[in-house]
N, C-alpha and C positions, 0 to 999 in steps of 0.2 A: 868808707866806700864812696865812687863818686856816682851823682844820681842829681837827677832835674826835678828843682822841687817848687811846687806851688806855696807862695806866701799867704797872698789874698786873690778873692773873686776880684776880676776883671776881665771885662772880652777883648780877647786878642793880647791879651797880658802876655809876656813871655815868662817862661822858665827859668829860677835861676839854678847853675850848675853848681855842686856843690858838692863839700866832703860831710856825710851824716856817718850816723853809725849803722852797723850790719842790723838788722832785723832781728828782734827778738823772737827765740826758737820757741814756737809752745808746744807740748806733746803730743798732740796729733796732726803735726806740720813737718814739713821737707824745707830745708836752704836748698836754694836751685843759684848755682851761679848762671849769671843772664851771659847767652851766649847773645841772644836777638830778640825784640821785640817788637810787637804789632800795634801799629796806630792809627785810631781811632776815634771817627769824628765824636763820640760819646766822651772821648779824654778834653777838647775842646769845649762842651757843651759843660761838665763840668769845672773847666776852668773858668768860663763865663758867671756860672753862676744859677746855670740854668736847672740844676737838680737840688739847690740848697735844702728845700721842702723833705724834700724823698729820700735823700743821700747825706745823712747831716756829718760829713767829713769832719776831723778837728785839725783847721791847718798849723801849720804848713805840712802838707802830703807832697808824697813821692806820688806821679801820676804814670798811666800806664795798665792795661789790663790784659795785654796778650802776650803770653812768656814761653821763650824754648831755652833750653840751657840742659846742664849737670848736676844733678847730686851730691852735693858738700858733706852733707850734714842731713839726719834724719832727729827725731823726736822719739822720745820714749815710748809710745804709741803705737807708733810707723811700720806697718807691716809687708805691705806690699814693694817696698822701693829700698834701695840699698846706695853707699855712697858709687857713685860712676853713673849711675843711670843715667840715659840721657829722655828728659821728658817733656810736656807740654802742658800748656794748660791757661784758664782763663782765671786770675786769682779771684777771690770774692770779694764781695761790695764791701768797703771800708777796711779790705784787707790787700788794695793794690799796689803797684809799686814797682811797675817793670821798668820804668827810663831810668836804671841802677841796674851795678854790678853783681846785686845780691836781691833777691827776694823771697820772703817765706808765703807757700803755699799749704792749705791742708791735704791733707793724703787724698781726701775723699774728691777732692775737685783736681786732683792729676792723673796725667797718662803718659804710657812711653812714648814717645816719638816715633812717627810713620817711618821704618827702616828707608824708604825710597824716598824721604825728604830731608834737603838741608836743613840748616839749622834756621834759617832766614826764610824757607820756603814754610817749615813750620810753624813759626811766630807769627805766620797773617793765619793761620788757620782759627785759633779757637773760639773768639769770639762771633766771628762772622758762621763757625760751620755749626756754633751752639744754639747762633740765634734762628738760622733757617731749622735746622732739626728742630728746636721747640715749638715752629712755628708748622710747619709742614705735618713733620709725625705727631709729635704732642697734642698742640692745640685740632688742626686741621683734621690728620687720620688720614692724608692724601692716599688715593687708593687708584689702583692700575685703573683706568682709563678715564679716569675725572682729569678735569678743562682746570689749573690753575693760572693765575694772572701774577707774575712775578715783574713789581717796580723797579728801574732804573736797574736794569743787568746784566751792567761792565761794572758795575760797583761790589764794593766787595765782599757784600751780602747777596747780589747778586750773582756772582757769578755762582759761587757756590750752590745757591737756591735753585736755580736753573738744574744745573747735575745733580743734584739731589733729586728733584724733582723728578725728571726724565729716569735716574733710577728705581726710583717708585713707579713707574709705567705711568706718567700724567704726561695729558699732553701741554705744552708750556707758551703761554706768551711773556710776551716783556716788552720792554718800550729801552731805546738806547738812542742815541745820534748818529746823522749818520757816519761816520768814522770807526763806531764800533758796531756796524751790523755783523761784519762780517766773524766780529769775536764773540758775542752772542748765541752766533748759528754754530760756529767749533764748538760750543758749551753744549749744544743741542738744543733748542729756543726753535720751537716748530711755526711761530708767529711773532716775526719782528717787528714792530713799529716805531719808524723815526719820530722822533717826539716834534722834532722842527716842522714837519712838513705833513704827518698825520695828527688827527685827535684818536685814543684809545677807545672813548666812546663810542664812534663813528665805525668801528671795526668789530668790539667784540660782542659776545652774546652769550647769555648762560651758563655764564662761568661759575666753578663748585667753588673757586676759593681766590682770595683777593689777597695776595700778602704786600700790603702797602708802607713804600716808606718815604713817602712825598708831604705836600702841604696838604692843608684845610682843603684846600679846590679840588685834589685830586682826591682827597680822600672821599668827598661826595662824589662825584662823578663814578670811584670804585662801586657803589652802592649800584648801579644804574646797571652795569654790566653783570651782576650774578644773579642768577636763577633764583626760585626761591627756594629754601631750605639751606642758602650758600653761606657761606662763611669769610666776613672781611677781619684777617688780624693785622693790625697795624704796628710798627713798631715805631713810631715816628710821635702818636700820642694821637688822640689825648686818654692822658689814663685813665682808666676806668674805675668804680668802687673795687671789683673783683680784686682788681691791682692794690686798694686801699689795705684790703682784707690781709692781702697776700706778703705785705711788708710790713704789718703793724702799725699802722701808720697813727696819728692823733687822731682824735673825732674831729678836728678842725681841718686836717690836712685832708681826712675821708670826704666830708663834705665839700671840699675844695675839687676836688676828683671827681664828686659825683656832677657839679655843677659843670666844669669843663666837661665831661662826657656828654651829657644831657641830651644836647644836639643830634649827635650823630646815632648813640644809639637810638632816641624818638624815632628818627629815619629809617634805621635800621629795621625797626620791628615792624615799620609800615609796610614796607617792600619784603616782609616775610624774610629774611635775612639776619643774622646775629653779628656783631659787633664785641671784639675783642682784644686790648691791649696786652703787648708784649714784650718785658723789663727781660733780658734773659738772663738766667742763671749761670752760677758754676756748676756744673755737675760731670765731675772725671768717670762715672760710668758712662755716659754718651759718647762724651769723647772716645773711650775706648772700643765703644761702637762704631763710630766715625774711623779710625787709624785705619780700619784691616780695608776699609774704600780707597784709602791713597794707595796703599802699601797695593792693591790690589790691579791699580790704573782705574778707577772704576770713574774718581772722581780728579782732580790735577787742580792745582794751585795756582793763581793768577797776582801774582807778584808785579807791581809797576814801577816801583822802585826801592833800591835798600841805600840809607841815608848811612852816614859815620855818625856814631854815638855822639859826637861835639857838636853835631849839627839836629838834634830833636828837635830844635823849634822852630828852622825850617821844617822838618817834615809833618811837622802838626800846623805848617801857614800852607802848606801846599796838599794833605788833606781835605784843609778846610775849605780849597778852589772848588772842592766837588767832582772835580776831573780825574781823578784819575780809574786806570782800568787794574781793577780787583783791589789789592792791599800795598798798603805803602809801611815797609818796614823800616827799624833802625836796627842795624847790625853794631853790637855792645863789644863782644871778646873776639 
């Protein structure tokens, strides 16, 4: 099959295209031929080199973590999904591999595809709508009339977080440029602020929940605007021990987490405030939860552009501008 495959860690390294072989099936996994996939600054960040610790990949991988496609082939296992299905899904850590024609996914981390979305409108969904759900319902517990603070959202955690948000009854701020205020407020963002020309600080007050995914600067600054008893989860870093706990990690590599943390959580606990990192999961019953909100109109997809499969590495150098508004796809078949 043909597929974009990472050799060695370098930033800004390109992809090289190539013919490997199909994915080996294990018994409680689905072949999904890749109709389209979603990309994602995290596939950058690991091609850089920048998760080696946490993620110990063994190259050269196929890179890629948000997949829409077909049903080939199921596993001996496979209960839920049959060959034709058309489905979705975020594969799991050291199990990825969308920028190819073929990728094997486990049963338990897939879902059908939202009847009311293409196949391309699909592919930017899973990772972005898995990481605001973890962070929102999961960690957070947003609840009808709490004040969340949702970063940079025209991006494509944002956009999503935002109608997510607003569907849980919370009232929503965000921070955008101005060029995308006015896609922010269509998302429902009841408190827009131009990052050019406002500071967040200056604006907001008493906020229950901070879902950050900006730098060191901002992440303290988060701290300054929640109430106490609030809650800041970041998905941006720095990870936390909990995180250490959470992926097995070495005692060397735990203490390496606890000392990048150190910092902010110290802060955190000053200002009565908790402090939480978030790696997000595969998990195909959430998503299953998430579909019937597309299929619904509840929540809508923010697609900015769908690249041709030959061209993946442009769309992982113009990901990585930071610009664009919601998800930037590649369309594969």
């Amino acid at each position: 099959m043909k597929a974009f495959v990472l050799d060695r860690y370098g930033k800004g390294r390109s992809l090289r295209s190539a013919d490997v072989p199909t994915p080996e099936l294990r018994d409680d996994e689905v072949l999904v031929q890749v109709h389209a996939a979603g990309v994602n600054l995290l596939d950058s960040k690991i091609r850089d080199g920048e998760f080696k610790l946490i993620l110990p990949h063994r190259l050269p991988i196929v890179l890629g973590h948000d997949v829409a496609g077909e049903v080939v082939k199921v596993g001996s296992r496979v209960r839920q999904f049959k060959l034709g299905d058309q489905v979705y899904a975020r594969p799991d850590d050291l199990r990825i591999g969308t920028f190819a024609e073929f990728v094997s996914v486990k049963e338990a981390s897939l879902a059908h595809k939202p009847k009311a979305l293409t196949m391309e409108e699909a592919a930017s969904i899973p990772l972005v709508a898995l990481t605001a759900w973890q962070a929102l319902v999961e960690k957070a517990n947003l609840k009808k009339g709490q004040k969340v603070f949702i970063q940079a959202g025209s991006g494509g955690v944002g956009t999503f977080a935002i109608q997510l948000a607003k569907h849980l009854g919370a009232t929503v701020a965000t921070t955008t440029s101005t060029a995308n205020v006015s896609l922010v407020k269509s998302l429902g963002a009841d408190v827009v602020i131009d990052y050019k020309t406002q500071d967040f600080e200056d604006v907001l007050r008493d906020y229950d929940v901070v879902l950050n995914s900006q730098d060191t600067k901002t992440l303290e600054k988060s701290l300054r605007v929640l109430k106490r008893g609030g809650k800041l989860i970041s998905i941006s870093g720095p990870p936390d021990p909990e995180f250490g706990k959470e992926i097995g990690a070495p005692g060397f590599v735990k203490l390496v987490l606890r000392l990048l943390s150190s910092g902010i959580r110290r802060k955190a606990k000053s200002r009565g405030v908790t402090f939480s990192f978030l790696f997000m999961k595969a998990n195909g019953r959430q998503l299953r939860e998430i579909t019937p909100l597309f299929d619904a109109g509840v929540i809508r997809p923010v697609v900015d552009r769908v690249f041709p499969f030959e061209s993946t590495n442009d769309a992982l150098a113009y990901v990585e501008k930071g610009r664009a508004k919601g998800k930037v796809v590649i369309k594969v078949r």
